[in-house]
Every structure is written in C-alpha cells, then in structure tokens.
C-alpha positions in Angstrom: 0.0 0.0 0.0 1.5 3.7 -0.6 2.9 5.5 2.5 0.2 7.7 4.7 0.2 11.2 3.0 -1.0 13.4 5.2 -3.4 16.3 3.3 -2.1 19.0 5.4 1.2 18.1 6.1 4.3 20.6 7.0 7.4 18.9 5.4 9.9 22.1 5.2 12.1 21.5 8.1 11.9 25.2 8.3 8.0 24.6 8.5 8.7 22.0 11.3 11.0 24.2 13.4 8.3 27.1 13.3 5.6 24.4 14.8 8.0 23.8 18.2 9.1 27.5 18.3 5.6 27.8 18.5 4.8 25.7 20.9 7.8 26.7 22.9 6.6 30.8 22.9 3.2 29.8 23.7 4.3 27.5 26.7 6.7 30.3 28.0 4.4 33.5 27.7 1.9 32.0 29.6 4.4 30.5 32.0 7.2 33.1 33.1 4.4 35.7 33.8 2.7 33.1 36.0 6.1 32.3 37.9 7.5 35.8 37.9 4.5 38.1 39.4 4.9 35.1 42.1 8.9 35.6 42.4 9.5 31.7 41.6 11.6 30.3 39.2 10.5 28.8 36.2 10.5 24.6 36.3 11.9 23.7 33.7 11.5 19.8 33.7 7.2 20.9 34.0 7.7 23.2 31.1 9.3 21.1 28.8 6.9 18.5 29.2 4.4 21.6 29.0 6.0 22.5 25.7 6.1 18.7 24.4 2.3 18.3 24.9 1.5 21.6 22.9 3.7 20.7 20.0 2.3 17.2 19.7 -1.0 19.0 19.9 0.0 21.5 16.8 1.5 18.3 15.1 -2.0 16.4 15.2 -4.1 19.4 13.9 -1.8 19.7 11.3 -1.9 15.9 10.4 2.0 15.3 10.7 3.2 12.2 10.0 4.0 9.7 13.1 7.6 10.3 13.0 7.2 13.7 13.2 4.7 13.5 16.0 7.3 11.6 18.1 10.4 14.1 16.6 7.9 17.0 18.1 7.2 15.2 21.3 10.7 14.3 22.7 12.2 17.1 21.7 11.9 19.7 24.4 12.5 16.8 27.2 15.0 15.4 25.7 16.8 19.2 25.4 16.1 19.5 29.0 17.4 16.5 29.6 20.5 17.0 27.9 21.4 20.2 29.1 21.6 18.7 32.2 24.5 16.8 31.2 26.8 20.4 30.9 28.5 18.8 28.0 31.1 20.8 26.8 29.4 23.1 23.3 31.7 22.1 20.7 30.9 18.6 21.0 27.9 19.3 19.9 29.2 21.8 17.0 31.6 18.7 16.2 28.0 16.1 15.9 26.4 18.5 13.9 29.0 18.9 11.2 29.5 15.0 11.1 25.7 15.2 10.7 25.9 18.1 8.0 27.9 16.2 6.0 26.1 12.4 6.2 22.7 13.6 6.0 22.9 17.2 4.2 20.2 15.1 1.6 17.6 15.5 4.6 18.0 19.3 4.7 18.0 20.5 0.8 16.1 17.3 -0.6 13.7 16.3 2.0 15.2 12.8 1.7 17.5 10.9 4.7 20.3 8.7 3.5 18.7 5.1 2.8 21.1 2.3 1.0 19.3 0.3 -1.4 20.5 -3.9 -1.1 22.0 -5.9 -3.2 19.2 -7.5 -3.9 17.4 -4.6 -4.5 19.9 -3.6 -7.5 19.4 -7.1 -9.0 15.5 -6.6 -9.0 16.5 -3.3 -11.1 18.8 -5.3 -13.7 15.8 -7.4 -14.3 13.3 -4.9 -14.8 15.4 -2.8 -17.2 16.9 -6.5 -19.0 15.1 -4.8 -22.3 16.5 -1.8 -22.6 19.9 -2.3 -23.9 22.0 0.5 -23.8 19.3 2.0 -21.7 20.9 5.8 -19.7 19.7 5.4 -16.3 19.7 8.2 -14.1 19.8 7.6 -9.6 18.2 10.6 -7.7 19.9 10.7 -4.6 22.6 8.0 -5.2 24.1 7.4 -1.6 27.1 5.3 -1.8 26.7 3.9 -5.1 25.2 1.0 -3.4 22.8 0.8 -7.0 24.9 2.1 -9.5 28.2 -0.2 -8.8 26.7 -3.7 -8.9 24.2 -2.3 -11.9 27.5 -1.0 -14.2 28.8 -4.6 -13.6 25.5 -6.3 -14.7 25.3 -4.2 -17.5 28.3 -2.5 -19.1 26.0 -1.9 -22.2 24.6 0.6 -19.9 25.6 4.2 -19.0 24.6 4.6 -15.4 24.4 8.4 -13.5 24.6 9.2 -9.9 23.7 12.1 -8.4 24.3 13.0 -4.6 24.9 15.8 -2.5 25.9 14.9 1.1 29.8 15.7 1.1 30.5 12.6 2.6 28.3 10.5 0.9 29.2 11.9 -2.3 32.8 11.3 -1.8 32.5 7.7 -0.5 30.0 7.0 -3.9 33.2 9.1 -6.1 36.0 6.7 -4.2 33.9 3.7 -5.2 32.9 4.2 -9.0 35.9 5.8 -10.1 37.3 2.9 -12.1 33.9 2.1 -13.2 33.8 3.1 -17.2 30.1 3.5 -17.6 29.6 4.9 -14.1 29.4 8.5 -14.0 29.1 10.2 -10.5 27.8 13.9 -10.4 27.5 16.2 -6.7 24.0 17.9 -7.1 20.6 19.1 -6.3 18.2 16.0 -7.3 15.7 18.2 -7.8 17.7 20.6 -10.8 18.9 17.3 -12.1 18.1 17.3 -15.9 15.5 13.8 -16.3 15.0 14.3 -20.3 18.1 12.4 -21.4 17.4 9.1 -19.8 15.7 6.2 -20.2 15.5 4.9 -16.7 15.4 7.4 -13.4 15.7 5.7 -9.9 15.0 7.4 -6.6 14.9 6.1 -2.6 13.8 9.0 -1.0 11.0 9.7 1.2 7.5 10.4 1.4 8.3 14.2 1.3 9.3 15.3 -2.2 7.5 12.5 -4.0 4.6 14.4 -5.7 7.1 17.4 -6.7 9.3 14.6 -7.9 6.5 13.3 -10.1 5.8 16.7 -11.8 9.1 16.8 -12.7 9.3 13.3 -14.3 6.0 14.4 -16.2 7.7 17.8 -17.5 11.4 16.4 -18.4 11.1 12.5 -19.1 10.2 11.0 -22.4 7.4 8.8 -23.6 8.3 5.1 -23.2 10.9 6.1 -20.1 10.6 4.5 -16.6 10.5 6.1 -13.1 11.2 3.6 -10.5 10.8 4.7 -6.6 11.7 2.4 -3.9 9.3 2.1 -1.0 7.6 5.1 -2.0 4.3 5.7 -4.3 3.5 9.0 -5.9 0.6 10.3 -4.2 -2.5 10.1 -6.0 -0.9 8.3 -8.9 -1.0 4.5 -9.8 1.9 2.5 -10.7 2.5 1.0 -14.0 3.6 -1.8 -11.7 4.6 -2.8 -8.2 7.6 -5.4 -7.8 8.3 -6.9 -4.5 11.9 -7.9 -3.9 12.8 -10.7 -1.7 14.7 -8.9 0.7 14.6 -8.9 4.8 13.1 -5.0 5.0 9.9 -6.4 1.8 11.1 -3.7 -0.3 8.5 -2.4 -3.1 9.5 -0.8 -6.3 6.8 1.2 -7.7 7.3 1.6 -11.6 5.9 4.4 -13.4 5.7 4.3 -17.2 5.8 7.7 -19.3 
C-alpha cells in the first residue's frame, strides 16, 4: 500500500521548526508571567513537558506524520534533559558537522540517507533486461550502493549518480571511479536534468515524492521509466509494483511515461 500522506502536512524543516518554536513561545508567555509576578523560578523539567504536549497537539491538527509527532514530542524533554548533562558546546558543534555532512540530503532534498541492497539492484537489472543501452539516471545516489553492482551487470549501460551529502558523495566518487560506464555527479536531485534518460531511480522519502513526479511528467520522455523504492506517488498509480525478496519487503513502484 503507498505510505500515509498526510493532506495537510508541514514537510519544510523550516516549516517544522516554526511548529516547536511555537509551541515553545506559547508554553513560556503563559508560564514566566505566572512564575514571575509570584517571584519563583521557572520549572523547567514541567515546562518542557508543557511544551512537548502543545507541540504534539499543533503536530496532530496539522496531520504530521508519526515520525514527526514523536520528533515533536521528545524534543523539548529530551533538550532539558540534555542540558543537564553540561556537555562541553563544541561537541555538539563537532555532531552537527559529522551530521551536516552524512545527512545534508535530509535538509536540501527532504530525503534521509537510505542504501538500497544488493538485492534490491538485482531486482532493477531485471526490470530494465530490455533496454539495452538503456541511460539510467539515480536521484539521490548514496554510496553507489545501486549504480556499482548495476555498471557490472550491464556495461552496455551508461549509469548516472547524483548526490549531495559531502561525505556521501565522496565515498560513492571513491567507489565508482574505475567504473567506465559509471558517472558520479555532486547535485541538487531536484535541478537534475531527467529528459536524457531512459530509466530514473530514486529512494527518497515520502516528502518530495509528488514534486518529484511533476518533474518526471515535464522532463522524461514517452516510453521512459521512473522507478521509486518504497515510496508511491501520491495520487498516482503505478504501471507496476515489484516486490523484492529482501529482509526489509522492499516495493518498487514503476511508473511508465
């Protein structure tokens, strides 16, 4: 089945941080004038929970998804709890670089790093077996955990990756480098060019999905394939859904122009 879409969901992270902050200034104006005029301090384990109960409140009337429900609830304990801790600041500047650079994909592209299997590339190799020559184009290409075996099944194929976490990206460069018919590209999936290929893959998220499909409608040829792994188009039925015998049931939906 396709992945709950929420109708009136807030997917901009920018969107999401506005939600907390608001729950956070609506906790704290009614609460410091409450403990001030009384001359006690604030409690700040009370107000965090306070603040975690509002924002999963705002999170429910604007139909977030369940992850982001939970994200919104444990975020102001967990901050209290935290600072408790007194760790020094630049270990957390230090977590959120090594972050920065894994999962920049998450902030720009509204898609986390997920690896596609091994088994999940044969399942590919198979579904494209009658386009020889075919130019296949992977949205969001991670490690090159696709790409690699794929340009050893088929070096009749050209094969493009595009990726821009820094890391990532230079792990997936390290790894395809020898690879003739490999070519890996640092870039925004979403200006990616689709009109010169045959075959665009993506393993993204729920997020970007619908944008992602009026793109493939403006830029990809009739008689091309779009093939997402795990998650449907909105509002769109596949041409095809394969299930790959893998541990995690991984679906491919495959969308014919």
């Amino acid at each position: 089945m396709p992945p709950e879409t929420p109708s009136l969901e807030i997917s901009r992270p920018a969107r999401q941080l506005a939600l907390q902050a608001a729950a956070c200034l609506l906790v704290l104006s009614l609460a410091w004038p409450w403990f001030g005029t009384r001359g006690e301090p604030l409690p700040w384990p009370e107000t965090a929970f306070a603040i975690s109960s509002v924002a999963l409140l705002f999170a429910s009337l604007s139909r977030q998804t369940w992850w982001w429900r939970l994200i919104h609830t444990v975020f102001a304990p967990l901050a209290w709890a935290v600072a408790q801790l007194a760790i020094d600041p630049g270990w957390f500047l230090a977590f959120f670089f090594v972050l920065l650079v894994l999962y920049r994909g998450a902030l720009t592209g509204q898609a986390p790093l997920f690896l596609s299997n091994a088994t999940t590339a044969s399942a590919l190799e198979q579904l494209t077996a009658d386009r020889p020559g075919m130019r296949l184009l992977d949205l969001g290409a991670g490690v090159g955990s696709v790409l690699l075996p794929l340009a050893r099944a088929r070096p009749d194929a050209h094969l493009c990756g595009v990726e821009n976490s820094p890391l990532v990206w230079a792990i997936g460069r390290l790894r395809t480098a020898a690879v003739d018919n490999c070519d890996w590209r640092w870039g925004d999936l979403h200006k990616a060019d689709l009109g010169d290929y045959d075959v665009v893959y993506a393993f993204l998220s729920p997020v970007p999905m619908a944008d992602l499909w009026q793109k493939v409608c403006a830029e990809m040829k009739p008689g091309s394939l779009f093939i997402s792994n795990s998650f449907a188009v909105p509002g769109v039925e596949a041409s095809a859904v394969v299930e790959v015998d893998d541990s995690r049931s991984t679906c491919l939906y495959c969308y014919r122009r």
